[in-house]
C-alpha positions as CSV (number, residue, x, y, z in Angstrom):
1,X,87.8,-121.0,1.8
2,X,90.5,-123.5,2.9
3,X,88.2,-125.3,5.7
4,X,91.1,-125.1,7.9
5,X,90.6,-124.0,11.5
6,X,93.3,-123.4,14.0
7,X,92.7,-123.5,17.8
8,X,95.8,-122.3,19.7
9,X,96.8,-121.9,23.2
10,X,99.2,-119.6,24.5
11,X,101.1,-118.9,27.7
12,X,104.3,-119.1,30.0
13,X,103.4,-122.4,31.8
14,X,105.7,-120.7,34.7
15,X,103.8,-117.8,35.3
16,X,100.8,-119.5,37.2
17,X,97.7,-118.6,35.1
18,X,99.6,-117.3,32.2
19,X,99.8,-121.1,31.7
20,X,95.5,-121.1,31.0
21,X,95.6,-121.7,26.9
22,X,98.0,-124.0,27.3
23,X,95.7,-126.2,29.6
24,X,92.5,-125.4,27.5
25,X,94.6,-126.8,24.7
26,X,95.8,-129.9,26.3
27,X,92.3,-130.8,27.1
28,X,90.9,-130.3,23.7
29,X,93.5,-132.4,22.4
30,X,92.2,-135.7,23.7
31,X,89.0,-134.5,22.6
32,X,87.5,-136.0,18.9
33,X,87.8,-132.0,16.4
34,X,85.7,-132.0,13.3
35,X,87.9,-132.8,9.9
36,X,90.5,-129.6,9.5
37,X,90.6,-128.5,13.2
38,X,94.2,-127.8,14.3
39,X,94.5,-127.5,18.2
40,X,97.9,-126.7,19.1
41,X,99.8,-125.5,21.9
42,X,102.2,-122.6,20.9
43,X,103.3,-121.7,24.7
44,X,105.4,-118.9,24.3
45,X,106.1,-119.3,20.4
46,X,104.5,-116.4,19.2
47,X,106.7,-115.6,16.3
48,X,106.1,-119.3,15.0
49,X,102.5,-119.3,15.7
50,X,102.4,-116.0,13.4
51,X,104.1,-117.8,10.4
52,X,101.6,-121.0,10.9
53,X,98.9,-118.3,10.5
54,X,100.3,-117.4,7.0
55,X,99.6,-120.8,5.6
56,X,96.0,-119.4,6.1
57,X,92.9,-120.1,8.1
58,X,89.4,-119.6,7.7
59,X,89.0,-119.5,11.3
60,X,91.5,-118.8,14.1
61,X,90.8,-119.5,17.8
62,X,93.3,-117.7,20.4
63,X,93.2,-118.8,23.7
64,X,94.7,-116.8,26.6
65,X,95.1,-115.7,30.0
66,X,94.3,-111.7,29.5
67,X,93.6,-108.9,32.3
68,X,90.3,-107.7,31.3
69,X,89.1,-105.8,34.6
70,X,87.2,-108.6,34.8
71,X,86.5,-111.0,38.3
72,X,89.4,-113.7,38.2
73,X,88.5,-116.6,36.0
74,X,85.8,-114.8,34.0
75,X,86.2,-116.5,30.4
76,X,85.2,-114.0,27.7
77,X,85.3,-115.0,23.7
78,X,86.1,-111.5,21.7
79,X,86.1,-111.4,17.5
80,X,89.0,-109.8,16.6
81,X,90.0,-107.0,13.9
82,X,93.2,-107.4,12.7
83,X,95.2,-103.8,13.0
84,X,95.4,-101.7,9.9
85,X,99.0,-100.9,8.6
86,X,98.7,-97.4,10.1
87,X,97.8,-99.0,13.4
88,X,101.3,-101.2,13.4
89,X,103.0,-102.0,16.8
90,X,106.6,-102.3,17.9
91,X,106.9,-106.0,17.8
92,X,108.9,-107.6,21.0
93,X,109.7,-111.2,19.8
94,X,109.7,-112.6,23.4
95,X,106.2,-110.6,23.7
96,X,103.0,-113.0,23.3
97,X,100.6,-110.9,23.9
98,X,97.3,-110.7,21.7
99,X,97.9,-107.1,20.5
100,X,101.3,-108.6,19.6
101,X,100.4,-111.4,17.5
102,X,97.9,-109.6,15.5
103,X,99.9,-106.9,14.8
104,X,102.8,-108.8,13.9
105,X,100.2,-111.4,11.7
106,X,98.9,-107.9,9.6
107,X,102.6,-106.5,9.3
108,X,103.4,-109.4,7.5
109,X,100.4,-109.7,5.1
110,X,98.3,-112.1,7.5
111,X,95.2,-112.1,6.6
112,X,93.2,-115.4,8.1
113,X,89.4,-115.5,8.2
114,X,87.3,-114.9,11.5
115,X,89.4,-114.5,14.5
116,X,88.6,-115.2,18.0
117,X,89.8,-114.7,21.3
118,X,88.9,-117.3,24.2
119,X,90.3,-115.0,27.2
120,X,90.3,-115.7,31.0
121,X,90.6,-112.9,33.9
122,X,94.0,-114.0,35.3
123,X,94.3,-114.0,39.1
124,X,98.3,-114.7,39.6
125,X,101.0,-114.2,37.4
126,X,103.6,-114.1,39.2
127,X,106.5,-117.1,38.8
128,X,105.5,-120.6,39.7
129,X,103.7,-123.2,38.5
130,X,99.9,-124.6,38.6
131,X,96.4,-122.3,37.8
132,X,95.3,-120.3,40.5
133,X,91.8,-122.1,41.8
134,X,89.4,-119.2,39.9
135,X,91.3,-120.3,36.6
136,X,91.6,-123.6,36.8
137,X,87.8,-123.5,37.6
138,X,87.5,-121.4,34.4
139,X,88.8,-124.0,32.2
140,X,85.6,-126.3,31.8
141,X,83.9,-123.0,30.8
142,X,86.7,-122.4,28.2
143,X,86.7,-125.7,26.9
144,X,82.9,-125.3,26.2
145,X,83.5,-121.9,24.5
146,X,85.7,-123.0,22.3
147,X,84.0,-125.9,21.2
148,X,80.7,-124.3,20.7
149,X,82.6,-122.0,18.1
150,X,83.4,-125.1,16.5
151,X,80.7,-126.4,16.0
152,X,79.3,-123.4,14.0
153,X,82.1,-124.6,11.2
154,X,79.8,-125.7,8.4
155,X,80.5,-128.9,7.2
């Protein structure tokens, strides 16, 4: 156990709610994070946030805009299996997608401790700026999420 912990937010902040784990991020930032908490915003850096992963976590927080099915700015927190090597993925670089970073993390050896997703139902994705008003309602909801994860660290 490394008692690290890594909370990252992902997104295009010009596809409208694409931009939601990089706002849950921003506002855990200036938010106090027990000792060895890492909240980080990786925006479209998925390749980076990969090798960062390989330094090795004990607990990895993902958090996302991803179409579920679900209403528009439901938040859903999902525990993750990391793919097996016969389940590898074509990787696009410019691709950020869950599926994508996962694969990418167990093609290389990745191997960090529990992972979760924090997911919100998207609404609009389409170019522009600023959260729909379902997601940008969701984000209170994700904020809570995540930190209620955190505070199951031991410690």
């Amino acid at each position: 156990m490394t008692g690290r912990t890594l909370v990252a937010g992902v997104g295009n902040v010009f596809l409208r709610d694409d931009a939601f784990g990089v706002e849950v991020v921003r506002l855990l930032a200036e938010r106090p994070q027990p000792p060895g908490v890492q909240i980080r915003d990786y925006g479209i850096r998925g390749v980076h946030l990969v090798y960062e992963l390989l330094n090795g976590y004990d607990l990895f927080v993902l958090v996302d805009a991803a179409p579920r099915g679900e209403a528009p700015g439901t938040v859903s927190v999902l525990e993750v299996d990391l793919p097996g090597p016969q389940d590898q993925l074509i990787i696009d670089a410019h691709s950020l997608t869950p599926d994508a970073i996962f694969g990418l993390l167990s093609s290389l050896g990745g191997q960090p401790g529990r992972s979760l997703v924090v997911a919100c139902e998207p609404a609009e994705v389409d170019a522009g700026m600023g959260l729909s008003d379902p997601v940008r309602e969701a984000l209170p909801h994700a904020v809570r999420a995540v930190e209620e994860i955190l505070s199951t660290i031991p410690g």
